[in-house]
N, C-alpha and C positions, 0 to 999 in steps of 0.2 A: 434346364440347368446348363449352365457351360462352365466346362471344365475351365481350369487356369491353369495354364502352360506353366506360369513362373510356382505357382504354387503346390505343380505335381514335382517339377524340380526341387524344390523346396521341399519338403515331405510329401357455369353459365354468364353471359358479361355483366348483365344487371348486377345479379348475384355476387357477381366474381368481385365485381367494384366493388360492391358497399362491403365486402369483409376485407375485403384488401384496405381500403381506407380505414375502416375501424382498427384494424390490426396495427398499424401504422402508427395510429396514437399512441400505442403503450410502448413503442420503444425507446428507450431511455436515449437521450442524443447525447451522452457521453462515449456510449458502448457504440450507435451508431459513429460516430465519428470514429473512433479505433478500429471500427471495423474498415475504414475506406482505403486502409494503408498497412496491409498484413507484412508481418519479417518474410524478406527475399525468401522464395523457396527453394530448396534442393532442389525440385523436381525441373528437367527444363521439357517443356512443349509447348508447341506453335500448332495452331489451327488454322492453314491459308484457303482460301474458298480461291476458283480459278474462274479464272476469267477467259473465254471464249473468244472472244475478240484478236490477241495474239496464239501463236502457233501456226502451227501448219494445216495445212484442209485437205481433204483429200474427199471430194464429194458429198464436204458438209457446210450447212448454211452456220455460220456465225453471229450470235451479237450475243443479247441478254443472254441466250439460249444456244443449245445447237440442236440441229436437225439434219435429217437424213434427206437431199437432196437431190442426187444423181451418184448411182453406181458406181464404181470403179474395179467391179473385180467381183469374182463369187469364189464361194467356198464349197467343199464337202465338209459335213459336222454328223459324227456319231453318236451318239449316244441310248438309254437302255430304251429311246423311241423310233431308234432306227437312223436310220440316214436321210438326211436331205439336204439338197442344196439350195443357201443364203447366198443375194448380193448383198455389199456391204457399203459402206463408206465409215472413214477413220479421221479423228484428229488429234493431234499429237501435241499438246500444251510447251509451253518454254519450260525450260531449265530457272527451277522453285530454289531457293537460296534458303535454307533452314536456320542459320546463325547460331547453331550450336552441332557438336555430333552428335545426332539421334540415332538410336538402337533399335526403335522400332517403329515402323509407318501403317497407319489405318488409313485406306480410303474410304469416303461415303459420299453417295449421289441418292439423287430425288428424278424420276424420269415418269414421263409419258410412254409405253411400250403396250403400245394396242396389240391386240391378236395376229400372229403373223410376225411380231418383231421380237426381236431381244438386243443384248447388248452386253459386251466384254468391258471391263476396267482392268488396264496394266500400269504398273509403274517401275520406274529403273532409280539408282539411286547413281551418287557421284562419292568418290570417298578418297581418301587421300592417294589409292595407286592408282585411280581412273574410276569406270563407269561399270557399271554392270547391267547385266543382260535386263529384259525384260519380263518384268515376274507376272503372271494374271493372278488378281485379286478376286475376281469375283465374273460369272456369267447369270444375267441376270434377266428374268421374265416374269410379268407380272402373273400369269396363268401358268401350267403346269401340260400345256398339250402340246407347245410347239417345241421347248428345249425341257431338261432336266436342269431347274436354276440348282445354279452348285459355284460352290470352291474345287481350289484341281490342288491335289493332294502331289506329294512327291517334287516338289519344285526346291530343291538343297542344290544348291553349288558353295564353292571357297569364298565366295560372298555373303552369304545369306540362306535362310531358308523363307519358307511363308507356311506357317501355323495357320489354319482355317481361313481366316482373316486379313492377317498382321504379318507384314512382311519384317521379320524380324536379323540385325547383320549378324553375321560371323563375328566371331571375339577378333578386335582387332580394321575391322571393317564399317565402323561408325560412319553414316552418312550425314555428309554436309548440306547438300542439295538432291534434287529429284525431279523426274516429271511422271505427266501422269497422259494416259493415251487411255482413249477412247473407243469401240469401235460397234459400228450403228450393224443391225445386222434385219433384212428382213424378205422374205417371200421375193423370189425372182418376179421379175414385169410387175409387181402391186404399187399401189398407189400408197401403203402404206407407212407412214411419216412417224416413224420412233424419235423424241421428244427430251433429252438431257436439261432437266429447268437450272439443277445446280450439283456441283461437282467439288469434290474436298478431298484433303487430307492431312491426318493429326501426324506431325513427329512428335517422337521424343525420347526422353532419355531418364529413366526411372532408377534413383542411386538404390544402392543392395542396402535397402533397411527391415530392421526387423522391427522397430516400435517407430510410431509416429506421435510429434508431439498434438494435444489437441491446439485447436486455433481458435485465434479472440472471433467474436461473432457479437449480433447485438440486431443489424440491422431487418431483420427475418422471425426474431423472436416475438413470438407470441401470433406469427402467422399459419393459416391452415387454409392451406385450397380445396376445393371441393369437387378432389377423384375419385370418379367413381371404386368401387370395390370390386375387384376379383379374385377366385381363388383358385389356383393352377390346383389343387387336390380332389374338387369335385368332379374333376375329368380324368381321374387317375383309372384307366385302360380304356380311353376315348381311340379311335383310329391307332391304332399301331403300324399302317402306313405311312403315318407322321409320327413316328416317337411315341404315341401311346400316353400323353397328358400328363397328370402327376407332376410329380419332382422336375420332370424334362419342356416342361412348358412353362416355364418362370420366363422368360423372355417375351414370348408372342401376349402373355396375361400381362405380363407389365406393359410393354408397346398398345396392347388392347386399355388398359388402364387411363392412359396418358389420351388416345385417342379420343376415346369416350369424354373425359372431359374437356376436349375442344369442339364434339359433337360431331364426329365423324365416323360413328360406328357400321359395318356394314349396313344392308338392307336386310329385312326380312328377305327380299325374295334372294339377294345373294346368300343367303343360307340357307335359304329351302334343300339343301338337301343333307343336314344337319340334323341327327335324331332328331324327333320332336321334345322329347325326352330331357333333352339336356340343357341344364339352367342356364348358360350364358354362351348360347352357338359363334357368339361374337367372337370368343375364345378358340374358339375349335376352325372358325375361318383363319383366324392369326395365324392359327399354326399349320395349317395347311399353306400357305402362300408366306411367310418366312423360311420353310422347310426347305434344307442343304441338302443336294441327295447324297453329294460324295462324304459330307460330315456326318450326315443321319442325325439329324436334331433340325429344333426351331432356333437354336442359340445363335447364327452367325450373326453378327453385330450390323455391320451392317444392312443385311438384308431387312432387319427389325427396322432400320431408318428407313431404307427404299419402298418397305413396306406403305409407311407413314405416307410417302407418297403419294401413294395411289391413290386418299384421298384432298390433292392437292397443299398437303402440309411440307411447311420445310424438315426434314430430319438429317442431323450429322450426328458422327460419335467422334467424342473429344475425350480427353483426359482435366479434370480438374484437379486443383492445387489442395485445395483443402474446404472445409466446410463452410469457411470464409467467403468464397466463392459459391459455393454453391447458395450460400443466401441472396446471392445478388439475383439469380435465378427468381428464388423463390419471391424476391421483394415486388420484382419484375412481373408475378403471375403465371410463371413456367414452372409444371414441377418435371422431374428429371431424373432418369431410369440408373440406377447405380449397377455396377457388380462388383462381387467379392466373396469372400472365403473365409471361413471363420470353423472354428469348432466350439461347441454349445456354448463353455464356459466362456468363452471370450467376448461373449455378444449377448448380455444377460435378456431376457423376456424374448430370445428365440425359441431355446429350445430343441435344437436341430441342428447338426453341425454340416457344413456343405464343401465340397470340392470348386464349387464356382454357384452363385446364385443371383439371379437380378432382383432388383423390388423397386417401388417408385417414392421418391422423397418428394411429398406433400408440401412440409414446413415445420416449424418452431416450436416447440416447447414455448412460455414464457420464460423459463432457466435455461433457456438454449439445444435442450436435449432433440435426435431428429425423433421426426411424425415419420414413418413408414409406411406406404398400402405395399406389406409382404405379402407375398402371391402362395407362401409356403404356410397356408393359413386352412384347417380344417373347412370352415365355409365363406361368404362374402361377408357375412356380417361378421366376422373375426380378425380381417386381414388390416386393421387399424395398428401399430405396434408404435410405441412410444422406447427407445434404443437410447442408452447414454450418450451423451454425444463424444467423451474422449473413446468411450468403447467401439462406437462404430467407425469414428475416423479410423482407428488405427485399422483395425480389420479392412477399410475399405483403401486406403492411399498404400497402406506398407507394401514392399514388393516383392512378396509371396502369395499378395493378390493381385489385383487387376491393377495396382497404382494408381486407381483410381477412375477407371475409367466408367462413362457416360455416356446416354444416348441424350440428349435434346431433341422436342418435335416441336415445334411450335408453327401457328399460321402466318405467313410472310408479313400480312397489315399488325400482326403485334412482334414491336421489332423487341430482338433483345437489348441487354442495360449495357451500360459500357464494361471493358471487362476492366480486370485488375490494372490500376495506374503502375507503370515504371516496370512491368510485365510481358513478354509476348503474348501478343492476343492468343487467348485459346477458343474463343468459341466468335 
């Protein structure tokens, strides 16, 4: 489960192919064609992916990628595993032009961070009386023995604060532009080479609605991927040194969802030490290695993408415009991890009313309604849910929930579809 800020204020290829092709035949090319040119949206967000190449270095190698190079400096770092001292090397991106004021900024990265290393992301924004300081978004390790991966709580000045994730401005403090800084961190004298493949981050600016209208669709309908099923309730008082499963593990079961169907689920023996007991340990690895220690949950959005990573997938979190969009996805053969907030009656065939919930959008009704794998499902063979489609727009874009926002993971060789024409790119 992750809670919503705005809403607590508030109150296989083979396979893949031949259905994706079939599926394709029954779209009526009336509705596809409407679908290709949806009304301007309220919502404004930009999703810019960075480029390594310009900015500053500070003991990092540059191009497609960056890399930990040559040292420049060491640190002392505390936390609840004690002290020890990291050298490091940092680089510091250009100044990112957003073209609109954005209210809130998500980064997300994809990294190589062998045993031995980790790595910080910060970002500053620029706003009409200057710049502001440097916020940390995230510290980040793919294991759990050398740092405590976490968000760092408590970062409020007259500019801004940052909520778990989401560096969010001060009323009045809307950012036009930003950058975003890096910084490699690993084992004094090792040979160890901490690995950045790719680096992002979503602005944007979510108008105060309370209903959303539904949107034309057509080009998705009658499509259905084939993700696998899990249910975050079968593990309900699994480890309680991660959050304890249940309600609180709808994020790592949905990222576990989406992995599984590109085939990148752990090993056996990566889970060997995973009750034998327990039906789907894949689950129970997610949420151990998405787990925030300073949030105490598997929800930080991010981390769910970096996650992705580790088995050499791309993962970012964007905000989408509307379900319009999100069929370009699904036409494309991505499905794509939503959150949102709803109370029972608003979101008929849940059942369940939630403060923040993830779940993974499959695909298409033939009448346009979404396919759900909800992770909020008594067992795996239940977590299929078929959701109105104006019902769960509304619930998922209004901004008393997430505004929409998404996790995308997908493998680099399947690129995504173009995004919306006459739009900022979001994804």
């Amino acid at each position: 489960m992750r809670v919503l800020t705005a809403f607590l204020t508030a109150f296989l290829p083979v396979s893949l192919s031949a259905l994706l092709t079939t599926s394709a035949l029954t779209v009526p090319a009336t509705a596809a064609e409407a679908a290709t040119k949806p009304p301007p949206s309220p919502v404004d967000v930009v999703y810019q992916r960075a480029h390594f190449g310009p900015g500053v270095r500070e003991g990092v190698k540059a191009g497609n990628t960056l890399s930990f190079a040559a040292p420049v400096g060491t640190i002392s770092y505390t936390d609840a595993l004690g002290t020890k001292t990291w050298e490091y090397a940092r680089w510091t991106g250009r100044e990112q032009q957003v073209g609109f004021a954005a209210t809130e900024l998500v980064a997300s990265w994809n990294a190589d961070v062998p045993a031995g290393s980790w790595l910080q992301v910060e970002m500053r924004g620029r706003h009409a009386a200057g710049q502001t300081k440097w916020y940390v978004l995230g510290r980040w390790a793919y294991g759990d023995e050398d740092i405590r991966r976490t968000s760092l709580s408590g970062q409020r000045d007259a500019d801004g604060t940052v909520s778990v994730d989401t560096f969010v401005a001060a009323a009045g403090k809307a950012i036009t532009a930003y950058q975003l800084r890096v910084t490699l961190y690993r084992a004094p004298g090792s040979a160890v080479q901490p690995v950045v493949r790719t680096l992002g981050a979503m602005a944007s600016a979510v108008p105060d609605r309370a209903t959303v209208p539904v949107s034309p669709g057509g080009v998705a309908w009658g499509v259905e991927l084939p993700v696998p099923r899990r249910s975050q309730n079968v593990h309900e008082g699994h480890y309680p040194e991660w959050d304890g499963g249940g309600e609180a593990w709808c994020s790592p079961t949905s990222t576990t969802m989406v992995l599984g169907y590109w085939g990148k689920w752990p090993s056996k023996q990566d889970t060997s030490w995973v009750d034998p007991s327990d039906p789907d340990p894949e689950v129970d690895y997610a949420a151990r290695y998405t787990y925030d220690y300073a949030y105490e949950g598997a929800g930080n959005w991010p981390f769910n993408a970096a996650y992705a990573g580790r088995y050499g997938l791309e993962g970012f979190v964007t905000r989408l415009r509307s379900l319009t969009e999100m069929e370009r996805l699904i036409r494309a053969g991505i499905p794509v991890v939503t959150s949102q907030s709803f109370k029972a009656e608003e979101l008929p065939g849940a059942g369940y009313s939630t403060n923040g919930h993830l779940m993974v959008i499959v695909g298409f009704t033939a009448n346009g309604d979404v396919i759900a794998n909800d992770p909020a499902s008594p067992d795996d063979d239940a977590v299929r849910h078929v959701y109105p489609r104006a019902n769960f727009e509304n619930v998922w874009l209004r901004s008393t929930g997430s505004g929409g926002i998404v996790y995308v993971i997908h493998p680099k060789n399947h690129p995504l579809p173009p995004t919306t024409p006459g739009l900022p790119a979001n994804w």
